[in-house]
Every structure is written in C-alpha cells, then in structure tokens.
C-alpha positions in Angstrom: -0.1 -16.6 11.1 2.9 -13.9 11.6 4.2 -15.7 9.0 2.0 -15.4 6.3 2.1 -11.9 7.2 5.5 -11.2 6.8 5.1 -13.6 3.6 2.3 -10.8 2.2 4.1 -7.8 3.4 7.6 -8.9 2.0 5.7 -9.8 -1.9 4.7 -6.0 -1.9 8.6 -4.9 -2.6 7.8 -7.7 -5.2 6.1 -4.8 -7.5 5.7 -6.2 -10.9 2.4 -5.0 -12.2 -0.8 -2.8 -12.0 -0.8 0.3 -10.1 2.0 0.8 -8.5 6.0 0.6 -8.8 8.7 0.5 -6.6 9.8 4.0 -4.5 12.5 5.8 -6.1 16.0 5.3 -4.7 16.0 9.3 -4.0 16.9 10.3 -0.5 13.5 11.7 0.8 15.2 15.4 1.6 14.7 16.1 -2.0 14.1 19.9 -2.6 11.4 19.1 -5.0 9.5 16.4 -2.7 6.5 17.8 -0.7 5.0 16.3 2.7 1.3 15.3 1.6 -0.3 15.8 5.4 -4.2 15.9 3.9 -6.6 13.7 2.2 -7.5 16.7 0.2 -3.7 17.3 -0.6 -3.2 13.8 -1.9 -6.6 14.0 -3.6 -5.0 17.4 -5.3 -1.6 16.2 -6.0 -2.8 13.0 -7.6 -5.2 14.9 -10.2 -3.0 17.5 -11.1 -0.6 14.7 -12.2 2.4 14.9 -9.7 3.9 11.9 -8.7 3.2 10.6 -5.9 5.3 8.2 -3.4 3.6 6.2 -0.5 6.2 4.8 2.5 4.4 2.5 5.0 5.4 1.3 8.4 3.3 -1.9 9.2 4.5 -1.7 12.6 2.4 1.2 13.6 -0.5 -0.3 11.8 -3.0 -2.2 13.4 -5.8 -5.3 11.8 -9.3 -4.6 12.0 -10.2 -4.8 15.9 -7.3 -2.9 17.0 -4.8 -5.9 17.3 -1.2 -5.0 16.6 0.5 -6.3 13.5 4.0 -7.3 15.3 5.6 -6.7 11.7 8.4 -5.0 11.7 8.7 -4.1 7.8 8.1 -1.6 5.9 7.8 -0.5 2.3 7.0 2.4 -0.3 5.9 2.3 -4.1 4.9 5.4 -6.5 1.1 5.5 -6.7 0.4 5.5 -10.7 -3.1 4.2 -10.9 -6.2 5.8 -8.6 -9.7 6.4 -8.2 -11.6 8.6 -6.3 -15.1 7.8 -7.0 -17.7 10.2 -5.7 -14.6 12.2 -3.7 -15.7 9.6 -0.9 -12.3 8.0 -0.7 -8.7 7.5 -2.8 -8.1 4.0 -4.2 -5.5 2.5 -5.4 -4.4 -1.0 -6.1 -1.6 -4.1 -7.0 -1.5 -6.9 -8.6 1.5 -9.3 -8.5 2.7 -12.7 -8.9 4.7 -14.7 -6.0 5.5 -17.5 -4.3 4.7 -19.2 -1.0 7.5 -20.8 0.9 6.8 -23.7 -0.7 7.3 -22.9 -4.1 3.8 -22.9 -4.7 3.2 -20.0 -7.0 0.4 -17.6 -6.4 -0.4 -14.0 -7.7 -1.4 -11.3 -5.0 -4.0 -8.5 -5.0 -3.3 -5.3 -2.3 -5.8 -2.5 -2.3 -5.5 0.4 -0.7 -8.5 2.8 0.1 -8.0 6.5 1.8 -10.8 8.1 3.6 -11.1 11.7 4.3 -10.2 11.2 7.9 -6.8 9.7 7.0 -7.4 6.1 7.4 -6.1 3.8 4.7 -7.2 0.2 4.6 -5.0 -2.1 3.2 -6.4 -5.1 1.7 -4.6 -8.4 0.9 -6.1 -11.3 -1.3 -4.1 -14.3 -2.2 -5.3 -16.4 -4.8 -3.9 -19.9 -6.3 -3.4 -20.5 -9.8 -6.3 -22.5 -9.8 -8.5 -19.6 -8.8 -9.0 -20.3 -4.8 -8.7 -18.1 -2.4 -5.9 -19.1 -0.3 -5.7 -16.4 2.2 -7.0 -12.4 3.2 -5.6 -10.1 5.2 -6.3 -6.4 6.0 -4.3 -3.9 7.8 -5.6 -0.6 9.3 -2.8 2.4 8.7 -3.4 6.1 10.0 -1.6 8.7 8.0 0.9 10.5 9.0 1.9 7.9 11.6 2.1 4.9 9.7 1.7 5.9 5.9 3.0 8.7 4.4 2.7 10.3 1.6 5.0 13.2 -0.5 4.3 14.2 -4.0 6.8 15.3 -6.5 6.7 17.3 -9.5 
C-alpha cells in the first residue's frame, strides 16, 4: 500500500495539465514572496490575481482516521485554477497522465479543497484507460504545518 502511495505522491511533480504547474525554481527568501498564514489570505491573494505557490510535506500529513502517511516526500506547484464556491472552502485541482510500475499507463486526478479552519483535503483518483477506477487515496494536511502557502506579485 506504501507503495502506491509513494507511486501517487511521486506523479504529482509529474504536472502536465489542468490547474496547476510545477513551483518555480526561485529560492523561497524572495523579497517579493509573502507567507499566506490564513484561509482568508489565500482566499484574497488568489482573487486579486497574485500568484500563488503551494509546498506540501506529506510526512506531516495524516489519512482520514488520523493514521500517519510514513511518506517522506514532498512537493509544491503554482495554484492557477480555483474555486471558492459559496466562500465555504478553496478548491483546486490536477489532472495528469502516468504510469504504474508496470508500464501500465493511467491518467491521475488530485483535488485539493481548503476549509476555513485550515485543513486541506487532498484527494487522489486513479483511473485506467479503460475508464476503471484503479485506486483512491486521500490525505489530510493542516496548514501551516504541512502545506504552505506564499503568494507573489
């Protein structure tokens, strides 16, 4: 099961299309970058059209439950796509082809939902090119201690 996990979490740096892209390169002491400690500050910095860069640490996140994820990995992308329907909660989402250790190819879909209290869900469907489901996985991630978020002009 680890895995597969690792397998999902390593096809995220595999960015190739919908709403995301991969981090800049930039070191994160930029003068311009700003700390984004508040769902209401993400919420602001992602209307008024500043860019906005997510960096996760699946370590410190746990799977529905409270289990740990004993992954040590993590990742960041550029958030370029997002809803916030009804101010309820921040979405964002992936979609991306890859392959399973066998070759097999497969395309992945990775949401990600905010809520006001700083949780973000992270979502994983795998799906075949026939259509099946082949596996799902979720992560729980608190801001600040496992996802962070700093927005740029």
């Amino acid at each position: 099961m680890t895995l597969n996990r690792v397998r999902i979490l390593s096809a995220l740096l595999v960015i190739s299309a919908g709403g995301v892209t991969a981090a800049p390169t930039e070191s994160s002491d930029s003068p311009h970058e700003s700390p984004v400690k508040k769902y209401s500050q993400l919420r602001n910095a992602l209307l008024s059209g500043k860019n906005v860069v997510v960096t996760i640490h699946f370590d410190k996140c746990t799977v529905p439950g409270g289990g740990v994820t004993n992954l040590h990995f993590s990742g960041g992308f550029r958030i370029n796509e997002f809803v916030i329907p009804n101010d309820g909660y921040i979405s964002f989402s992936d979609v991306h082809s890859t392959l399973e250790t066998d070759n097999t190819p497969v395309t992945e879909y990775v949401r990600y939902l905010m809520r006001p209290d700083g949780a973000v869900t992270i979502g994983f469907t795998t799906v075949s090119r026939e259509g099946t489901v082949v596996r799902e996985s979720k992560f729980i991630c608190e801001h600040d201690r496992a996802i962070q978020f700093s927005a740029t002009p």
